[in-house]
C-alpha positions in Angstrom: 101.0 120.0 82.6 102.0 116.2 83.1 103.2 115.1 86.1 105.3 111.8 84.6 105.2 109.5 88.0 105.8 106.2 88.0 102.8 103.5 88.4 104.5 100.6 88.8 102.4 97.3 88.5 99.0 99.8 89.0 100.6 100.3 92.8 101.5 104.3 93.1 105.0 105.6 93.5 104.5 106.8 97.2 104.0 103.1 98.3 106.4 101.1 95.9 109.2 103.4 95.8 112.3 102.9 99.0 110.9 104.6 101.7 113.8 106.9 101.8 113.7 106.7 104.9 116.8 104.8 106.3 118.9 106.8 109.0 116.8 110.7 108.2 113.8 111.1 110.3 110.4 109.9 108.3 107.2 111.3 107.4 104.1 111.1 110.2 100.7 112.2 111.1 98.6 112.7 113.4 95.2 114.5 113.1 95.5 115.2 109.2 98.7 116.8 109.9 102.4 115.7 109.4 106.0 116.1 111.0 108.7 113.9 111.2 110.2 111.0 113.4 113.2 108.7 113.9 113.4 104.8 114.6 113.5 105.5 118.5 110.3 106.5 118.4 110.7 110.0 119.0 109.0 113.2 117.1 111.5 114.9 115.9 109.8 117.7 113.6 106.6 118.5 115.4 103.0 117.9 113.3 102.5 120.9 111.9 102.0 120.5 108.0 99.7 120.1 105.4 101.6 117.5 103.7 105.5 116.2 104.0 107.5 113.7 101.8 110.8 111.8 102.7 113.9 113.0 103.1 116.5 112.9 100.0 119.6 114.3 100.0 119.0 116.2 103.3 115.9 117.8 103.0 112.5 116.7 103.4 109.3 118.6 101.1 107.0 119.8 103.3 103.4 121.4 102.1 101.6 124.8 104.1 98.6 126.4 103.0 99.2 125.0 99.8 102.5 125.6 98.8 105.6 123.2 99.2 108.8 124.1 100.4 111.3 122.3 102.7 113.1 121.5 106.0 116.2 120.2 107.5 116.1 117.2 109.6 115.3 119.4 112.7 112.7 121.1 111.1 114.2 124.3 110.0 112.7 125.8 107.0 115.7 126.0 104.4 113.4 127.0 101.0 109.8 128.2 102.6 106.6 127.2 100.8 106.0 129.1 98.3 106.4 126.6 95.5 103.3 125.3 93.3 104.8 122.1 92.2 108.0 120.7 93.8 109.9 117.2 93.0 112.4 116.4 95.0 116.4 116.9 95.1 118.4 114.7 92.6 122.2 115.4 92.3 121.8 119.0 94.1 119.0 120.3 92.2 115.1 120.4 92.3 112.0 120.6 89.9 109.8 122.9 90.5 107.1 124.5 88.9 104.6 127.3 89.1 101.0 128.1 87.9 100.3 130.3 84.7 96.8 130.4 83.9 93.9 128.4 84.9 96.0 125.1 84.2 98.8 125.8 82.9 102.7 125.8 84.6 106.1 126.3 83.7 109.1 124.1 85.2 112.5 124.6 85.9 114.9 123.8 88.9 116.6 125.0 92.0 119.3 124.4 94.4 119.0 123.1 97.9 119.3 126.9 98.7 116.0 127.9 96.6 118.1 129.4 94.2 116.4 128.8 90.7 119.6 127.6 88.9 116.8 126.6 85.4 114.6 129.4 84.6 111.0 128.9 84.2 110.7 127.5 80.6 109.3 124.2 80.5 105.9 122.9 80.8 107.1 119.9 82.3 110.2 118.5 83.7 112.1 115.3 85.4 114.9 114.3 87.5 118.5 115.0 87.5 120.5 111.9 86.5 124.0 111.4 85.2 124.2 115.0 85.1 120.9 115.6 82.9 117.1 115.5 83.3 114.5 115.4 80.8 112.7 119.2 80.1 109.2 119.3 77.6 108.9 122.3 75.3 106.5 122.7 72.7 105.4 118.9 73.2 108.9 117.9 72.8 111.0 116.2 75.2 114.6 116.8 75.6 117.5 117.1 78.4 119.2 120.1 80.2 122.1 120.2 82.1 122.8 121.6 85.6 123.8 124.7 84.2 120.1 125.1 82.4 121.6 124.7 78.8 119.9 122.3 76.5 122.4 119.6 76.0 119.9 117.3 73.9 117.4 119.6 71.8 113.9 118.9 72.4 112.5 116.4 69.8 111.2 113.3 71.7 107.5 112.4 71.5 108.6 110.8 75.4 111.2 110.6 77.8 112.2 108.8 80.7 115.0 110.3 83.3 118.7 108.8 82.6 118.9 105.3 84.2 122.1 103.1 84.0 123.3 105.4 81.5 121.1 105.1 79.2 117.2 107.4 78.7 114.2 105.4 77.5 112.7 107.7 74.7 109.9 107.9 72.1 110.2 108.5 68.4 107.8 108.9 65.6 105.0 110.0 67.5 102.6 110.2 70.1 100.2 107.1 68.1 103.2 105.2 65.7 106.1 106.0 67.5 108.3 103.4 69.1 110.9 103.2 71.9 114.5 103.6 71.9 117.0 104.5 74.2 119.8 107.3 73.6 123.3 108.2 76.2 123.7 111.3 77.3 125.0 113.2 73.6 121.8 111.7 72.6 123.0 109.6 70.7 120.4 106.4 69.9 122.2 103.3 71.4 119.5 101.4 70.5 117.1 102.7 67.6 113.2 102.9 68.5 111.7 99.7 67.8 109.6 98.9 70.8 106.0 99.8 71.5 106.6 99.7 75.0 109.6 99.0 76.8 111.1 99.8 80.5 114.1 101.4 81.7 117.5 99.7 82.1 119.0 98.8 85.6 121.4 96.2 86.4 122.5 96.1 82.8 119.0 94.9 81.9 115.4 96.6 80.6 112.1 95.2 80.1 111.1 94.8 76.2 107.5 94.3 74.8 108.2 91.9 71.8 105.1 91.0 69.9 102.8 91.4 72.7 105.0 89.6 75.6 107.5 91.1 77.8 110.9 89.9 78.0 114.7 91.7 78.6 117.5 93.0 76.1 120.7 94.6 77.4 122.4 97.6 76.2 123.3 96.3 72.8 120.0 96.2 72.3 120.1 92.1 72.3 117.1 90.1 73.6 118.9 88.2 76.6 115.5 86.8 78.3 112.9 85.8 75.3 109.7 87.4 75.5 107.1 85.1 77.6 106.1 87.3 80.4 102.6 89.1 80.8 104.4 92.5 82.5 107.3 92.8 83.9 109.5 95.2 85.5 113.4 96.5 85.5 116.0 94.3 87.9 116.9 95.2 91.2 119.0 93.2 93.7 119.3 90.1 91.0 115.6 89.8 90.2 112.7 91.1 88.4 108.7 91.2 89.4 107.1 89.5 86.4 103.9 88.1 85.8 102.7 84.7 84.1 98.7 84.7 83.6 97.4 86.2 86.6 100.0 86.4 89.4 103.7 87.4 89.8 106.8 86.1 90.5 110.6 86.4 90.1 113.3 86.1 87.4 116.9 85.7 87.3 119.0 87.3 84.3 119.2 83.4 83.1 115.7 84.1 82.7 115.0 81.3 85.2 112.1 81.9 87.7 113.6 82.7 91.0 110.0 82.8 92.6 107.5 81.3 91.0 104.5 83.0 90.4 102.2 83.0 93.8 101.0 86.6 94.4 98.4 89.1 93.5 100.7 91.8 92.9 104.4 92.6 93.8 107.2 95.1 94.1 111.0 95.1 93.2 113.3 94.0 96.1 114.8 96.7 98.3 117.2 95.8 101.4 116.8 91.9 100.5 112.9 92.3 101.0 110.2 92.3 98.2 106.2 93.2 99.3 104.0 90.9 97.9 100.5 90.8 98.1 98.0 87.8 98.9 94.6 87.8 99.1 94.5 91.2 99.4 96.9 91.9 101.8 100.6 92.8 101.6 103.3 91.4 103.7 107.1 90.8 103.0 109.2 88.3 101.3 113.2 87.3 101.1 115.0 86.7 97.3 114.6 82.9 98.4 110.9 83.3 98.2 110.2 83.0 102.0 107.8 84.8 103.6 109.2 86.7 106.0 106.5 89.3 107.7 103.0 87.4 107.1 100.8 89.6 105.0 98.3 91.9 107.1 98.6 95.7 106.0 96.0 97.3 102.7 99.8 99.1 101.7 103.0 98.5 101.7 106.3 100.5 100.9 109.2 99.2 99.7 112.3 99.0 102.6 115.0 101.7 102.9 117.8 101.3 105.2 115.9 98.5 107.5 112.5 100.5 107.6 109.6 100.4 105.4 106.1 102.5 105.5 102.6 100.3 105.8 98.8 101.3 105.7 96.1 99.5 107.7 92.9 101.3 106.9 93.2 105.1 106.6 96.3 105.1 109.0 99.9 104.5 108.1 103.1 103.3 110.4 106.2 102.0 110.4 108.1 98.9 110.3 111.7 97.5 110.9 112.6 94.3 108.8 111.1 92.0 111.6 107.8 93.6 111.1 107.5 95.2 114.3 106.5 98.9 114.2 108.7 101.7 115.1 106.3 104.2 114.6 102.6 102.7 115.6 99.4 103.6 112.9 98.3 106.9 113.0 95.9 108.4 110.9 
């Protein structure tokens, strides 16, 4: 099976993704085990799992003796572990998935009750969004809806998850296919005619255009011409992009914002971008000012004032002055 996660800029989803965090208690550990705490500083779940994930939507994924389940925000087990593979909750609903085989598993979904609401059918599967998420059968992609019926028939070589209306897919495929995007009759709004190409946020997707990166909107018109290296969908008025080795910022003009300075970088999240400089990561605003100096080996994006940071082989927390709320622990 393959777990589709996102890699964005070669930094892995745990670290560049919004902590999640915001106002629900946060993942900790101590002594290779994990509970949860809040931004006083208190425990709130005590350590006691193999493994545990941020809250969404009200419940956090936990891990024990290899399974996954999950927990309130006191702790109490709502869907115990017992699930091979579990994503987590997107519009009410879950993708899970369990073993067959030596390596093989089949997906489907449940409810925040552990109901399975999509039956075991897929051999992959995505997020809920805009009332869909993308299912793989036979090597085909397509999308089911909450009620497990196939509202877009499997025939996509790829498939992203719905994102401002609009799914990134692949046509033609797996070695001469191209990228379009479809809405959610599956319908192409823009045929497949990009090698690569991102997904759409702010009215706005990244576009590979004869080997350089630059934006079309949802007409399928190029609005920024192709001239970056990489570069990544908008969020909070900018996009991450890189010119030659290092990253910066655009507007939708197409004008730099924040010219490119850094090693690597993330999207903005609460008003704050991680950037990284000589090899460590700190914190900048959307005027390009750095605002907590860079010192950690990791860096997560910021969620409701609070982001997560690695020193070493322990992690912590932050608040948007950089002091910790939740010291490194290992």
């Amino acid at each position: 099976m393959r777990i589709l996660r996102t890699v964005l800029l070669g930094i892995p989803l745990l670290w560049t993704a919004a902590a999640l965090a915001g106002e629900h208690p946060f993942p900790v550990a101590s002594d290779g085990k994990w509970g949860f705490g809040d931004r006083a500083g208190k425990l709130v779940v005590p350590y006691q799992f193999e493994d545990a994930v941020y809250f969404r939507e009200g419940l956090g994924r936990v891990k024990q003796d290899g399974k996954w389940g999950f927990v309130d925000e006191k702790g109490a087990i709502v869907i115990p572990a017992q699930l091979d593979v579990a994503g987590d909750f997107y519009e009410g609903l879950a993708h899970v998935c369990k073993r067959e085989g030596l390596v093989g598993h089949k997906c489907g979904f449940v409810d925040k009750e552990g109901k399975v609401v999509v039956g075991y059918e897929y051999s992959d599967a995505g997020n809920f969004s805009h009332g869909l998420a993308r299912v793989e059968h036979d090597g085909k992609w397509g999308y089911v809806d909450k009620a497990g019926k196939l509202a877009i028939k499997p025939q996509f070589d790829e498939a992203s998850d719905f994102s401002d209306g609009l799914a990134r897919v692949k046509a033609g495929g797996d070695w001469g296919g191209k990228f379009g995007y479809i809405d959610s009759a599956g319908k192409f709004k823009i045929n497949p005619r990009f090698k690569e190409c991102g997904q759409f946020n702010e009215g706005l997707a990244p576009a590979n255009i004869d080997g350089k990166w630059g934006y079309i909107n949802k007409s399928g018109e190029v609005t920024i011409k192709p001239q970056f290296v990489s570069a990544e969908p908008f969020s909070g008025g900018l996009a991450c992009v890189k010119i030659g080795g290092k990253y910066g910022y655009a507007e939708k003009s197409g004008r730099l914002a924040i010219n490119p300075t850094y090693d690597q970088a993330q999207p903005f999240s609460d008003n704050l971008a991680a950037v990284k400089v000589d090899g460590k990561w700190g914190y900048i605003d959307a005027g390009g000012k750095t605002v907590i100096e860079p010192q950690f080996d990791e860096a997560g994006g910021f969620d409701g004032g609070i982001a997560r940071v690695g020193v070493g082989q322990k992690t912590g927390w932050i608040d948007d002055s950089g002091k910790y709320i939740w010291p490194l622990s290992k």
